[in-house]
KOLDORO-704865 format. One record per residue (C-alpha): residue in one letter; x, y, z negated. Coordinates in steps of 0.05 Angstrom, whole numbers, plus 5000, padded with zeros to 4 digits. Each point is the difference from the previous one (the first is absolute). Layout:
% KOLDORO-704865
aXYZ...
% end
This chain:
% KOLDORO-704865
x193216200987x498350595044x506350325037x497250794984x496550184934x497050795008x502550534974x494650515001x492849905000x496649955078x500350835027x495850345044x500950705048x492550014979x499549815080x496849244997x502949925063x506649694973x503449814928x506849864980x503349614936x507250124975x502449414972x506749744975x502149385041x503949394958x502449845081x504050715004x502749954934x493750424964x500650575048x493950515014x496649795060x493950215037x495549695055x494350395036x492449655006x493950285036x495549755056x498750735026x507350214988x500450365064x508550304985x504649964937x497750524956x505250504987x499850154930x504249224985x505950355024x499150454935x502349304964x506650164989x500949374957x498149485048x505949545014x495449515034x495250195060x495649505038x496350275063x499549285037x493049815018x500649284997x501750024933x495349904936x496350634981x503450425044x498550425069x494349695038x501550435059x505650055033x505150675006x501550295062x506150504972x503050094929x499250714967x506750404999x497550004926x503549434988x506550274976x498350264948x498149334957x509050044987x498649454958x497449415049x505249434992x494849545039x494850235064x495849535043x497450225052x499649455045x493949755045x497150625019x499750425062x506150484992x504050205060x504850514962x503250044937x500550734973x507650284993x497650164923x500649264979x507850104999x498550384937x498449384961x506649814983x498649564944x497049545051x501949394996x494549585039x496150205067x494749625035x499250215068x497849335036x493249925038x499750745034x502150355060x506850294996x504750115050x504950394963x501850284935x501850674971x507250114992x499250264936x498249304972x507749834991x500150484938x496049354966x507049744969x496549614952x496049625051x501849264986x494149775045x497150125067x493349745039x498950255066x497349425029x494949925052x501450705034x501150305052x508150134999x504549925071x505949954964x501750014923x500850764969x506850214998x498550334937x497949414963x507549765007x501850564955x496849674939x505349704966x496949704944x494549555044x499349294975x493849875038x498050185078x494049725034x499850185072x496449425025x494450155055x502550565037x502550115068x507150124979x505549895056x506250304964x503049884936x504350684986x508049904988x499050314927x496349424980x505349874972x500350604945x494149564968x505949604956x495749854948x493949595046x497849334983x494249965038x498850175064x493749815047x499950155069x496449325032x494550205056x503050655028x504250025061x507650004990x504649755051x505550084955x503750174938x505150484996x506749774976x500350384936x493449584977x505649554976x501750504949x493349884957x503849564955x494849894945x494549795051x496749414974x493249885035x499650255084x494249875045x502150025071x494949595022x496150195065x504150505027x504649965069x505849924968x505349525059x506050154952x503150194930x505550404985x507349594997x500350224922x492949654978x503249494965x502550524947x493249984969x501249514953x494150174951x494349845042x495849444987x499049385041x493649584977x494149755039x495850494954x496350595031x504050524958x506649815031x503950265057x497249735073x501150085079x494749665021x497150265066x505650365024x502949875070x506749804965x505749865038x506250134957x499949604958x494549625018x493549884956x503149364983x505550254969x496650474959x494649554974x507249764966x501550574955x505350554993x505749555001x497949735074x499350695021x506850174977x503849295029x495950205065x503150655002x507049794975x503249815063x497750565052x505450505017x496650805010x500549935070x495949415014x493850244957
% end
């Protein structure tokens, strides 16, 4: 069964430089969706951002019949589509995203990964809908303080980066089950991590992390299996606990921790 049927017939800017199909797309529940083809696509022609309907956008080269080149910015032009619920843009060559995407508030999925960004516009935590969040293999220091204003995340990948600090209003993110972070360079985790009590699957793996916070054990949702999709350590200078220990679960973590008085940690 194919995942998109289309929804209007193959259209044309009468430029044979590029071609676009709006389809709906059984994998986001029928919505309208459009990707962008053309071997001589040389930018994203303006006149999509006329498509006031579109609730699904895909500008992600890698993907099947969509940009073979590969975007250096994203037209301001974007917010106007007030009806995107899902954008990818991820694997291209963008260094900025415009302050105009905090329009889209009915977004509820962004695909960042695979650029270069070092920072994003403040007026991206107006995207209250946002459930999910790839900013993977980037360019970010430290993770955008704005992000931890989205309170209805489920999802965060921020895997690949160069990320040292983990803000303290991580912990605003109450509703997080997901949360990848392996191979970036964290030394630590702030104590009100401990507060992301629906976290279910962490990757800490490859970072500098030497300790956890005292309260780690209070994560009692996160998984423990062998599988890939489960929470790991591994390649972390651990001291405290040690790698050991948390290769035994939560409830090792939290016995660890049980008998250390403030003072001695």
């Amino acid at each position: 069964m194919k995942a998109a049927r289309s929804h209007l017939s193959l259209l044309s800017n009468g430029d044979t430089n590029w071609k676009y199909r709006i389809e709906r797309d059984s994998r986001e529940e029928g919505k309208r969706k459009l990707k962008l083809q053309g071997k001589e696509l040389l930018a994203v022609p303006l006149n999509i951002f006329d498509m006031e309907e579109l609730e699904v956008l895909e500008m992600t080269p890698e993907r099947e019949s969509c940009l073979t080149y590969r975007m250096e910015f994203v037209p301001r032009e974007i917010g106007q589509l007030r009806n995107l619920c899902v954008l990818n843009l991820d694997t291209n060559e963008l260094k900025v995203i415009p302050a105009e995407i905090g329009l889209l508030e009915k977004l509820e999925r962004l695909t960042l990964s695979n650029n270069f960004l070092s920072f994003l516009p403040k007026e991206i935590s107006r995207l209250q809908k946002l459930t999910s969040l790839h900013m993977a293999n980037n360019h970010f220091r430290e993770l955008p303080l704005q992000i931890c204003q989205l309170k209805n995340l489920i999802f965060l990948d921020a895997s690949d980066n160069k990320i040292k600090v983990i803000p303290h209003h991580i912990q605003n993110l109450a509703k997080l089950e997901t949360l990848l972070l392996f191979f970036n360079r964290l030394e630590m985790l702030p104590d009100t991590f401990c507060n992301l009590r629906n976290l279910r699957t962490l990757w800490l793996g490859k970072n500098k992390i030497r300790r956890l916070p005292r309260r780690f054990g209070d994560l009692v949702k996160l998984e423990w299996r062998d599988e890939q999709c489960s929470s790991n350590f591994e390649e972390n200078p651990l001291e405290h606990p040690p790698i050991a220990v948390c290769r035994s679960g939560i409830k090792g973590i939290k016995n660890y921790f049980s008998g250390w008085r403030d003072e001695e940690y």
